[in-house]
mmCIF entry with sequence, helices, sheets and N, C-alpha, C, O atoms, coordinates in Angstrom:
data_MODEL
# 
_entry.id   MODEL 
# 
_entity.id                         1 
_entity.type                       polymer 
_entity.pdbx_number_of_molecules   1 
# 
_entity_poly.entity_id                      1 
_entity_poly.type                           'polypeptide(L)' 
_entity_poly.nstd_linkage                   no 
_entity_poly.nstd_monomer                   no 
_entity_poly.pdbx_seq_one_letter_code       
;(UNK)(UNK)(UNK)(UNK)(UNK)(UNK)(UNK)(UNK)(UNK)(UNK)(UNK)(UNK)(UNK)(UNK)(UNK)(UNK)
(UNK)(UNK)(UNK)(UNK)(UNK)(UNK)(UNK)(UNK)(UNK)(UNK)(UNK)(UNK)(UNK)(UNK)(UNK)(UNK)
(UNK)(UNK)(UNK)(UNK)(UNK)(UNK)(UNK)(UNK)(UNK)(UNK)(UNK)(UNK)(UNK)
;
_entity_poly.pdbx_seq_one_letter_code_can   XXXXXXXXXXXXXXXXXXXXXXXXXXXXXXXXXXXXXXXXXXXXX 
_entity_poly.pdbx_strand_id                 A 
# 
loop_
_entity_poly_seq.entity_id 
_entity_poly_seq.num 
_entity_poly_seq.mon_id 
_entity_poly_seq.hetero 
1 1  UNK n 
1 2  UNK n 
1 3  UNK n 
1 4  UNK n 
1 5  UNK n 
1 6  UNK n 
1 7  UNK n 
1 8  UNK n 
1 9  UNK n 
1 10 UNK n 
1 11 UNK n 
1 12 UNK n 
1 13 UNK n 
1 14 UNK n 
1 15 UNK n 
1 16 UNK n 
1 17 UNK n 
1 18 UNK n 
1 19 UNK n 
1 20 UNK n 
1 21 UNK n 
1 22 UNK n 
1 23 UNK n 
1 24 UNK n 
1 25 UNK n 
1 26 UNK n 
1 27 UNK n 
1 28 UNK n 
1 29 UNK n 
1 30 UNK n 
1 31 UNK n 
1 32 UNK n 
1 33 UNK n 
1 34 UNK n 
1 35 UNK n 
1 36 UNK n 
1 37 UNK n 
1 38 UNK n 
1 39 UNK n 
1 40 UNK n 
1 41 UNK n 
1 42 UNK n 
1 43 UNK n 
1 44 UNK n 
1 45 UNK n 
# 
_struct_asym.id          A 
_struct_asym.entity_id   1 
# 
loop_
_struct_conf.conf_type_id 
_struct_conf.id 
_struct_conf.pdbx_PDB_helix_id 
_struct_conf.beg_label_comp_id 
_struct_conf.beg_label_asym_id 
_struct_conf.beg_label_seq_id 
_struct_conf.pdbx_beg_PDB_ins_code 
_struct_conf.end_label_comp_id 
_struct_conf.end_label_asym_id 
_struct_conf.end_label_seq_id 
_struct_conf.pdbx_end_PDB_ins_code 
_struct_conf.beg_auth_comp_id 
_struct_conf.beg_auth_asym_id 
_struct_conf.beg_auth_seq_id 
_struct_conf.end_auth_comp_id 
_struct_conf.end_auth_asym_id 
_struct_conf.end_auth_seq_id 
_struct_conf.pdbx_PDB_helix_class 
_struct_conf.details 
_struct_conf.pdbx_PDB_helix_length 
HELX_P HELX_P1 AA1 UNK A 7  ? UNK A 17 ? UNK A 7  UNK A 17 1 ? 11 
HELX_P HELX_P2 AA2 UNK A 34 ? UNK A 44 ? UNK A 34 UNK A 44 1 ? 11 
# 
_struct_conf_type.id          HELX_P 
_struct_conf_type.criteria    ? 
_struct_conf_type.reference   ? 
# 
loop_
_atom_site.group_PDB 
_atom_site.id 
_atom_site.type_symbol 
_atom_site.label_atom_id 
_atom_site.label_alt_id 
_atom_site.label_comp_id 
_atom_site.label_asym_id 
_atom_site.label_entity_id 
_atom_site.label_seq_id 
_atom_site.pdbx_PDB_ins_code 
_atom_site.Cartn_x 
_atom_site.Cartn_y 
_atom_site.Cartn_z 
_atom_site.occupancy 
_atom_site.B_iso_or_equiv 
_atom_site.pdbx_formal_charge 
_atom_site.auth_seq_id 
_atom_site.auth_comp_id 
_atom_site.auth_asym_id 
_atom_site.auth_atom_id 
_atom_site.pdbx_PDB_model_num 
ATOM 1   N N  . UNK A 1 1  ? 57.973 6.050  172.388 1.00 0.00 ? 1  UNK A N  1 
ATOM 2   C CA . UNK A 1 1  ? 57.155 6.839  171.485 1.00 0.00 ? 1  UNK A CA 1 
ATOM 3   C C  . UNK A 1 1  ? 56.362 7.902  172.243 1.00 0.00 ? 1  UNK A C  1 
ATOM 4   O O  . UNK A 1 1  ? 56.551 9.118  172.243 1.00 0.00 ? 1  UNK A O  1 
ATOM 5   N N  . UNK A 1 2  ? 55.484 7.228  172.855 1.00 0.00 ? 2  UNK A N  1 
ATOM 6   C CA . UNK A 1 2  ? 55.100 8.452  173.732 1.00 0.00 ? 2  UNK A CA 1 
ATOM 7   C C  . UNK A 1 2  ? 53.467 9.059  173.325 1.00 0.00 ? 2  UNK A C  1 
ATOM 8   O O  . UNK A 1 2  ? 53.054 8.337  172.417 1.00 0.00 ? 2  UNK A O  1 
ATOM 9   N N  . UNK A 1 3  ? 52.835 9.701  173.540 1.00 0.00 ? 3  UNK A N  1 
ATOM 10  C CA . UNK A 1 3  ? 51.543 10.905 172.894 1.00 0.00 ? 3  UNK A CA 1 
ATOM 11  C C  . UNK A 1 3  ? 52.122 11.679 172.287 1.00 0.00 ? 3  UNK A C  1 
ATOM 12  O O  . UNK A 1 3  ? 51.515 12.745 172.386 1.00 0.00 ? 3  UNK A O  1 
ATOM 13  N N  . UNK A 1 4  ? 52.984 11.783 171.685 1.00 0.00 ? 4  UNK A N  1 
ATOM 14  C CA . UNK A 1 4  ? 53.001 13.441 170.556 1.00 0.00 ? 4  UNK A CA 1 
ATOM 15  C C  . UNK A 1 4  ? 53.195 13.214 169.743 1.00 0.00 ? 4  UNK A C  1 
ATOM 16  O O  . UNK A 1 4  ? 53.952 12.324 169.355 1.00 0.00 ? 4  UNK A O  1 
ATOM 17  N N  . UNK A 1 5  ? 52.387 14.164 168.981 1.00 0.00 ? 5  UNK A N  1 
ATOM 18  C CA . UNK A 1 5  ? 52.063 13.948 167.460 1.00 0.00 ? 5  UNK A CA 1 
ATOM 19  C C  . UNK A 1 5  ? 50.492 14.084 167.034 1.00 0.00 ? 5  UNK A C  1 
ATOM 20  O O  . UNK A 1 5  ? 49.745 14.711 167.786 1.00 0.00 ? 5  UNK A O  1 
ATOM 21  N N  . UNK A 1 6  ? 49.957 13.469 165.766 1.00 0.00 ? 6  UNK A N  1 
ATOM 22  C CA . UNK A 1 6  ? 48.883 14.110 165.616 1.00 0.00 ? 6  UNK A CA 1 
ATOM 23  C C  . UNK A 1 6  ? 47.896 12.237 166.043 1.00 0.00 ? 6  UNK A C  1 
ATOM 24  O O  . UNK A 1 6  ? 46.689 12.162 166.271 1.00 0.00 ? 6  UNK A O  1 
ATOM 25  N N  . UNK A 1 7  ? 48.622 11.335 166.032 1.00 0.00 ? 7  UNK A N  1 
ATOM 26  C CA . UNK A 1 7  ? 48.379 10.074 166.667 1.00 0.00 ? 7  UNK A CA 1 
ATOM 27  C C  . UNK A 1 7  ? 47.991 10.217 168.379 1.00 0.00 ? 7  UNK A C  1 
ATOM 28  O O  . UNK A 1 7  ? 47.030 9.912  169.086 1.00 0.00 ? 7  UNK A O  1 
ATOM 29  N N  . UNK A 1 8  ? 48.829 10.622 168.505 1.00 0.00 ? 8  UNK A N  1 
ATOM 30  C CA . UNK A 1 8  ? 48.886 10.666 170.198 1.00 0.00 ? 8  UNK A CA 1 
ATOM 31  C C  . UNK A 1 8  ? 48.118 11.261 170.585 1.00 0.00 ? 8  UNK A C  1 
ATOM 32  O O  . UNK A 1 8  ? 47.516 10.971 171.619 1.00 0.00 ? 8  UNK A O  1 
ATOM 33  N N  . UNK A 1 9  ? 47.832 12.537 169.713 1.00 0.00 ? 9  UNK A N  1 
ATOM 34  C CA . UNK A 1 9  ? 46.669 13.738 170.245 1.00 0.00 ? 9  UNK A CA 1 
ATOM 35  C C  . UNK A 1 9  ? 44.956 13.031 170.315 1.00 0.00 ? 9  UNK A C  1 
ATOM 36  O O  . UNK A 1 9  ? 44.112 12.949 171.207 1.00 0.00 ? 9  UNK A O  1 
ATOM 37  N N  . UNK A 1 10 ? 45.034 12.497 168.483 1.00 0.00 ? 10 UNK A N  1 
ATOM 38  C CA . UNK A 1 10 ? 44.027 12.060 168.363 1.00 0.00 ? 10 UNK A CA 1 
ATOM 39  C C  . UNK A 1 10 ? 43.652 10.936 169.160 1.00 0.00 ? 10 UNK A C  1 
ATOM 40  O O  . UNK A 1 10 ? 42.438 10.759 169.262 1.00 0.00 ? 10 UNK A O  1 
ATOM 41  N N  . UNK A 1 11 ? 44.532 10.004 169.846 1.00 0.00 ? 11 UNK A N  1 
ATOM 42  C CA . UNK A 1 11 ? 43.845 8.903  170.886 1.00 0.00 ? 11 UNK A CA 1 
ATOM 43  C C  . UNK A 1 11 ? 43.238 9.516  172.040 1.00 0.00 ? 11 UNK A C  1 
ATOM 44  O O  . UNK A 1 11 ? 42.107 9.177  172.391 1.00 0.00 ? 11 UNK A O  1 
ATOM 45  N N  . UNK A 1 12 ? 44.105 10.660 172.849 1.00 0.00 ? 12 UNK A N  1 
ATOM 46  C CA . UNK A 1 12 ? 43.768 11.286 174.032 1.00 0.00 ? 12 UNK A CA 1 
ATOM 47  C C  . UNK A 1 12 ? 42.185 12.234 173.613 1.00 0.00 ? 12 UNK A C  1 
ATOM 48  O O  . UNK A 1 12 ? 41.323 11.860 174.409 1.00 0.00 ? 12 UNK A O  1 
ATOM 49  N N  . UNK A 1 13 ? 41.780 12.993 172.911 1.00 0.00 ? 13 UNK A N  1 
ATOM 50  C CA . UNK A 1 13 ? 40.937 13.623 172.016 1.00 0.00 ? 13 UNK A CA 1 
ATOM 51  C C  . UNK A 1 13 ? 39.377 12.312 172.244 1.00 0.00 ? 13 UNK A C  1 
ATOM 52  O O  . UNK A 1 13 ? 38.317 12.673 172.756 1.00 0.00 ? 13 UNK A O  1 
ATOM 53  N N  . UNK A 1 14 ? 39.608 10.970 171.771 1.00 0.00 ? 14 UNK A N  1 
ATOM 54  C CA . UNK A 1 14 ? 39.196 9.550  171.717 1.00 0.00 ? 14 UNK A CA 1 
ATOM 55  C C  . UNK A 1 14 ? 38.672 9.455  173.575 1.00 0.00 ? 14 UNK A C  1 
ATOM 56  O O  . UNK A 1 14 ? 37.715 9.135  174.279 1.00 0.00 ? 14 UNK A O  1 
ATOM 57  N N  . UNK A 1 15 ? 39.394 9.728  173.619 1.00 0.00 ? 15 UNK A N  1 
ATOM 58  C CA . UNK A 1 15 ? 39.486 9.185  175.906 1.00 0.00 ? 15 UNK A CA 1 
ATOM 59  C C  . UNK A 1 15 ? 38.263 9.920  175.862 1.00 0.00 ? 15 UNK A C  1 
ATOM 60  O O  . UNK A 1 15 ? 37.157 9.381  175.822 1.00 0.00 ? 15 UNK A O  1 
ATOM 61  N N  . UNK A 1 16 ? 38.450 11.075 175.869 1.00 0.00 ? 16 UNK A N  1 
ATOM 62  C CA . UNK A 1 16 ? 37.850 12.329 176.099 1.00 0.00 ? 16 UNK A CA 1 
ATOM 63  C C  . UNK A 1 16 ? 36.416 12.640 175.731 1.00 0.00 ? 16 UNK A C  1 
ATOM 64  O O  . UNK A 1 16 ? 35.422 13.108 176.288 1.00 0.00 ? 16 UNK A O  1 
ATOM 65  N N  . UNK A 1 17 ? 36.596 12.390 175.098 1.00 0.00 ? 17 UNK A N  1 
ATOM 66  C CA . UNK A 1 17 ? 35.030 11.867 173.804 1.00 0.00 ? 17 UNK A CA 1 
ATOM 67  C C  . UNK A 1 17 ? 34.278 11.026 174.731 1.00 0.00 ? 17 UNK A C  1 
ATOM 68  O O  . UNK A 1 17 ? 33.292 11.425 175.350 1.00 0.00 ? 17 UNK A O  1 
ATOM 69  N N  . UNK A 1 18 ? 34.740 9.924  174.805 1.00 0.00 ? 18 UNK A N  1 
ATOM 70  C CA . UNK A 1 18 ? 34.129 8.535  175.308 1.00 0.00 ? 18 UNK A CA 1 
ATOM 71  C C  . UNK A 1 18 ? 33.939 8.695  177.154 1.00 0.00 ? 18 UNK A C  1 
ATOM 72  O O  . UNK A 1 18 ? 33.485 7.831  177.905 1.00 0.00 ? 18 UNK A O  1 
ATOM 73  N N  . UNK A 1 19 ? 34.441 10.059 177.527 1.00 0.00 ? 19 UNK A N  1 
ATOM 74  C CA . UNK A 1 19 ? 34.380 10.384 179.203 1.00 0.00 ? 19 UNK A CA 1 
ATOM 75  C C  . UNK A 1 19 ? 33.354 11.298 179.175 1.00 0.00 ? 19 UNK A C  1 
ATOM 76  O O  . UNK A 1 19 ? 32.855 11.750 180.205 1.00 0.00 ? 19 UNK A O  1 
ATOM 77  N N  . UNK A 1 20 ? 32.893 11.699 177.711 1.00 0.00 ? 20 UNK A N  1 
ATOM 78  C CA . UNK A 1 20 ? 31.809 12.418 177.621 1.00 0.00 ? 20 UNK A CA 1 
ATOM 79  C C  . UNK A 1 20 ? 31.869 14.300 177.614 1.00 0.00 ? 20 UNK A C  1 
ATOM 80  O O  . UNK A 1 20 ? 30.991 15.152 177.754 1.00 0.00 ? 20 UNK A O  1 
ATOM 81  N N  . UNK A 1 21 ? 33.808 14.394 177.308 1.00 0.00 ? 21 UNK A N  1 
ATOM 82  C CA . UNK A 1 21 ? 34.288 15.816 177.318 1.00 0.00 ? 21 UNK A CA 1 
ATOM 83  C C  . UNK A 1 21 ? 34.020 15.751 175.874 1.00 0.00 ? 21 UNK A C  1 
ATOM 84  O O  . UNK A 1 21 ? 34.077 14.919 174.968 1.00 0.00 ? 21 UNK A O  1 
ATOM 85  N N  . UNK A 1 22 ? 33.527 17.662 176.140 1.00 0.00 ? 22 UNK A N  1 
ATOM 86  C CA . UNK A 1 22 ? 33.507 18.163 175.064 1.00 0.00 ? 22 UNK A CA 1 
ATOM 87  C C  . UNK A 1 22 ? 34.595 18.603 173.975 1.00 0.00 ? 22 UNK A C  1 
ATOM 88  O O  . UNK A 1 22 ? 34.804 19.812 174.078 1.00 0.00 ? 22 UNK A O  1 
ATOM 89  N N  . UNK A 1 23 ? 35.589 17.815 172.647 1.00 0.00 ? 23 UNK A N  1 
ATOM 90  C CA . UNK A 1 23 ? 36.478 18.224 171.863 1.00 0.00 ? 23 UNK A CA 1 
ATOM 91  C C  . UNK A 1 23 ? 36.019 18.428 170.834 1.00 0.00 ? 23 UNK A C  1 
ATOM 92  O O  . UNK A 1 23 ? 35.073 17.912 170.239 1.00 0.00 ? 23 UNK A O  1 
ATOM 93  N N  . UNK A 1 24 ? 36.848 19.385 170.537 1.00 0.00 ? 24 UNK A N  1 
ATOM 94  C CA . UNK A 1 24 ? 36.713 20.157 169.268 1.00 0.00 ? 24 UNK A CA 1 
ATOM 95  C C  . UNK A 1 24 ? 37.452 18.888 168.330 1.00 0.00 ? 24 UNK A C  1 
ATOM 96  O O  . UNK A 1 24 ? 37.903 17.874 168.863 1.00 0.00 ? 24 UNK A O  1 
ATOM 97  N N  . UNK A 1 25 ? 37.481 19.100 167.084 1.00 0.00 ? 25 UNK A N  1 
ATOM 98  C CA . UNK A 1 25 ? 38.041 18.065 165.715 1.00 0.00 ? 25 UNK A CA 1 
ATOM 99  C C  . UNK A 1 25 ? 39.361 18.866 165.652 1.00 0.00 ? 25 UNK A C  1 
ATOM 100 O O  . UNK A 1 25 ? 39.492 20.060 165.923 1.00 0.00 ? 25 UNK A O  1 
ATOM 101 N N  . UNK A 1 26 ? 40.231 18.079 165.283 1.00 0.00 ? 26 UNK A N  1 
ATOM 102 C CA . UNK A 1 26 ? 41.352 17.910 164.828 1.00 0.00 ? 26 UNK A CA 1 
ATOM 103 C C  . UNK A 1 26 ? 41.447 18.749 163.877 1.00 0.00 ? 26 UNK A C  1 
ATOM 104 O O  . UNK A 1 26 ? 40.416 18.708 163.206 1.00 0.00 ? 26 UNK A O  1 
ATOM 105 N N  . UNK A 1 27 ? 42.363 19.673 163.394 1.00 0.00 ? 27 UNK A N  1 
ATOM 106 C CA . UNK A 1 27 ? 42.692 19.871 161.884 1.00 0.00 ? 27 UNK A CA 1 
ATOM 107 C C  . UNK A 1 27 ? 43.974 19.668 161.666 1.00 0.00 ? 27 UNK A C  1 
ATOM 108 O O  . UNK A 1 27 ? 45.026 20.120 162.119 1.00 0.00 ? 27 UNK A O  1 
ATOM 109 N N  . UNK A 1 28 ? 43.589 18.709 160.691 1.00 0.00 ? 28 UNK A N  1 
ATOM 110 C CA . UNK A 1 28 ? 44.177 17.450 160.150 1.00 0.00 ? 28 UNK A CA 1 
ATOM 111 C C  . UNK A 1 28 ? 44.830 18.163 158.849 1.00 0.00 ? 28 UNK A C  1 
ATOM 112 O O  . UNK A 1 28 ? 46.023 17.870 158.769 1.00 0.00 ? 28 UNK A O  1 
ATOM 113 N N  . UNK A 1 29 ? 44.487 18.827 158.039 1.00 0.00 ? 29 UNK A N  1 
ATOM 114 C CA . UNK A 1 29 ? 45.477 19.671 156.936 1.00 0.00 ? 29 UNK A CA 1 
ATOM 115 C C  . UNK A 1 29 ? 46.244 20.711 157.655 1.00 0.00 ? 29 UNK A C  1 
ATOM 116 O O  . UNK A 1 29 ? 45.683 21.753 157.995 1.00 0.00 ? 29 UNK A O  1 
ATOM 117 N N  . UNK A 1 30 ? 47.947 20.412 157.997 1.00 0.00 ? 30 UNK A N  1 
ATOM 118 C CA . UNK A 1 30 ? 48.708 21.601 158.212 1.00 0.00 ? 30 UNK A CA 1 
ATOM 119 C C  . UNK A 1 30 ? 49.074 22.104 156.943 1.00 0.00 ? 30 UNK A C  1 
ATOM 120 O O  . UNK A 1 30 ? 49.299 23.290 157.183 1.00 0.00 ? 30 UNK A O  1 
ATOM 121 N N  . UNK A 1 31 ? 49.247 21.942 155.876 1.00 0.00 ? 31 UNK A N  1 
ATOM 122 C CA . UNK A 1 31 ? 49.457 22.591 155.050 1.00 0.00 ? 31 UNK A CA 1 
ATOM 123 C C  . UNK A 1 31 ? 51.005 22.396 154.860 1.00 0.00 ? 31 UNK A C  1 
ATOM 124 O O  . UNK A 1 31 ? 51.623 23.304 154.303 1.00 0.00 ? 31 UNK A O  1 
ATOM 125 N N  . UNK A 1 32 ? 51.603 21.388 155.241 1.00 0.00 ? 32 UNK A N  1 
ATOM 126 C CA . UNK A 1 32 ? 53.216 21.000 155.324 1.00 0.00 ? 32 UNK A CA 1 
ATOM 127 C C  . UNK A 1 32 ? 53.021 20.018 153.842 1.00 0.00 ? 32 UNK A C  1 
ATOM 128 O O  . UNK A 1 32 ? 52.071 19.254 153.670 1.00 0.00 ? 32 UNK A O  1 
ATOM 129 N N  . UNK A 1 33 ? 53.916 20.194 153.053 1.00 0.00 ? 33 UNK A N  1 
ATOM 130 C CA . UNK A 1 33 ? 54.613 19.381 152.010 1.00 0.00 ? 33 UNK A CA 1 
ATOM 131 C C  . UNK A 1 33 ? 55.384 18.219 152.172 1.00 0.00 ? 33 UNK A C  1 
ATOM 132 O O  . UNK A 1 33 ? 55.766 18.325 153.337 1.00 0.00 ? 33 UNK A O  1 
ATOM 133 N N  . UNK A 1 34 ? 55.773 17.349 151.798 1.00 0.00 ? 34 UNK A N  1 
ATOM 134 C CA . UNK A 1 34 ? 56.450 15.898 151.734 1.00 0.00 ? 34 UNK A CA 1 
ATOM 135 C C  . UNK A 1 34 ? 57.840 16.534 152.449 1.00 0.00 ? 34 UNK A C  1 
ATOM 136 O O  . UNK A 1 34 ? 58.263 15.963 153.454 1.00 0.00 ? 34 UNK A O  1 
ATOM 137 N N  . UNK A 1 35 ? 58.281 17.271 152.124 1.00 0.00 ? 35 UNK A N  1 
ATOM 138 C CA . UNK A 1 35 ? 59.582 17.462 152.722 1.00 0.00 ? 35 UNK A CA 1 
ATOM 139 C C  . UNK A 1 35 ? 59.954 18.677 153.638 1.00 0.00 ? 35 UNK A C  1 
ATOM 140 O O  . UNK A 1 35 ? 61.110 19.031 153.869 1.00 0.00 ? 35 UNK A O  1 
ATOM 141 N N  . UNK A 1 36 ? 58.783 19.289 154.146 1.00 0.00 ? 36 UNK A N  1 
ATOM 142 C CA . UNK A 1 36 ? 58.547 19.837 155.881 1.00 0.00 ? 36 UNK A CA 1 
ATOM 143 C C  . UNK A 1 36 ? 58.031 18.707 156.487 1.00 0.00 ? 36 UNK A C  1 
ATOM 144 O O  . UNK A 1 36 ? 58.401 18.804 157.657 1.00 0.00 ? 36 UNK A O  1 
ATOM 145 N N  . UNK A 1 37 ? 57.341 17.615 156.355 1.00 0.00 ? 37 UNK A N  1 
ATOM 146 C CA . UNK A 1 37 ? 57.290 16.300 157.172 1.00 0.00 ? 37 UNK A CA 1 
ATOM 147 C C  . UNK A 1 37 ? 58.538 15.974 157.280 1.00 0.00 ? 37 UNK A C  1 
ATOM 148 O O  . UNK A 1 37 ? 59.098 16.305 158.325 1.00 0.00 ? 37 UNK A O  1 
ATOM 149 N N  . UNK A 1 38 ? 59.229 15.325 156.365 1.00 0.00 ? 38 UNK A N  1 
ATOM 150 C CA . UNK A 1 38 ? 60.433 14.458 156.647 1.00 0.00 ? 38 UNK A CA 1 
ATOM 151 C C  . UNK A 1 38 ? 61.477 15.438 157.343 1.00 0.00 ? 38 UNK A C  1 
ATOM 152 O O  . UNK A 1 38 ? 62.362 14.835 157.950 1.00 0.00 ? 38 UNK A O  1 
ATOM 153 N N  . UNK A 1 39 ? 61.553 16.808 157.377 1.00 0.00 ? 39 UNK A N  1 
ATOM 154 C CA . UNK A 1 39 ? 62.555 17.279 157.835 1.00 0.00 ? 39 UNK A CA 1 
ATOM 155 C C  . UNK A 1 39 ? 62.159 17.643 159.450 1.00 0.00 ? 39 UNK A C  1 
ATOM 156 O O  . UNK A 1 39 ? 63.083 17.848 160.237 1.00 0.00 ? 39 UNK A O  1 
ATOM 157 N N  . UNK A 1 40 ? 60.813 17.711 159.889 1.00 0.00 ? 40 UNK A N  1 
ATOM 158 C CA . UNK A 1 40 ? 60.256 17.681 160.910 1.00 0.00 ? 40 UNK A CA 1 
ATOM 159 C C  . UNK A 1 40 ? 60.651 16.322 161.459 1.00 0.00 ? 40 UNK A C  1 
ATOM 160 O O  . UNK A 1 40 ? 61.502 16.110 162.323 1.00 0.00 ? 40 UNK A O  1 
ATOM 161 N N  . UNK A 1 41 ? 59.870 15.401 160.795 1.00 0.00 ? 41 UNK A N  1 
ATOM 162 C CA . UNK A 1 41 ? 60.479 13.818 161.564 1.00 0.00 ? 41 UNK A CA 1 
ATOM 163 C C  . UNK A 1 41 ? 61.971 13.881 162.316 1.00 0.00 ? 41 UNK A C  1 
ATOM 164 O O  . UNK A 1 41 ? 62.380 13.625 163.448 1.00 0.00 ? 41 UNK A O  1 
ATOM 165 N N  . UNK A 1 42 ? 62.657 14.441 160.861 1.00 0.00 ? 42 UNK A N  1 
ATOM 166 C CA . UNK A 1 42 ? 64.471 14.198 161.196 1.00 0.00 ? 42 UNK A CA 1 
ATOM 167 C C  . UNK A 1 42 ? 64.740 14.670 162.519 1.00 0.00 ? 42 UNK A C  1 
ATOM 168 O O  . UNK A 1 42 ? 65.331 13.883 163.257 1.00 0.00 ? 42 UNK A O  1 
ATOM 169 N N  . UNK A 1 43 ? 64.347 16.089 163.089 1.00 0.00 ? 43 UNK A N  1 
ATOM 170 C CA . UNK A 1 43 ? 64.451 16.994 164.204 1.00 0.00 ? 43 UNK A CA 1 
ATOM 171 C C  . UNK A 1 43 ? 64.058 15.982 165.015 1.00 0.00 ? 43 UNK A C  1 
ATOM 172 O O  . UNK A 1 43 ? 64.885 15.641 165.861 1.00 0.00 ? 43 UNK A O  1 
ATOM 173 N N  . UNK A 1 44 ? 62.958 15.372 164.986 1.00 0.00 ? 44 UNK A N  1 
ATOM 174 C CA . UNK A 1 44 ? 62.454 14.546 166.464 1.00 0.00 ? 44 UNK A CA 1 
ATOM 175 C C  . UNK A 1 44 ? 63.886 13.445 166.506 1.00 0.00 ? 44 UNK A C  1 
ATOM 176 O O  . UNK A 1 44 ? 64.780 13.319 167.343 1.00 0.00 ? 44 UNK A O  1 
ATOM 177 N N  . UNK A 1 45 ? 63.728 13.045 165.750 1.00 0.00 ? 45 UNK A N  1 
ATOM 178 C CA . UNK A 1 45 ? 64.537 11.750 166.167 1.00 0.00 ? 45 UNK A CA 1 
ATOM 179 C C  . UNK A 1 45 ? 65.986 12.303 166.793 1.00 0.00 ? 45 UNK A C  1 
ATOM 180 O O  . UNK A 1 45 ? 66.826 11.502 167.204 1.00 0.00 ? 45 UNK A O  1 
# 
């Protein structure tokens, strides 16, 4: 699996925080629909 993605980002983001670096927030609305996800997923795999 690995860090990539918006999981992976957000744990490393978490490290970072807690080491006392300064991160910016996530934005968390891309604006992708049910089926630019799933066709994104498909590509990774």
């Amino acid at each position: 699996m690995g860090l990539n993605g918006f999981a992976g980002q957000a744990y490393l983001n978490i490290c970072k925080r807690i080491l006392g670096e300064h991160v910016p927030l996530m934005n968390l609305d891309s604006g992708q629909n049910l089926w630019s996800k799933i066709t994104c997923f498909l590509k990774r795999a």
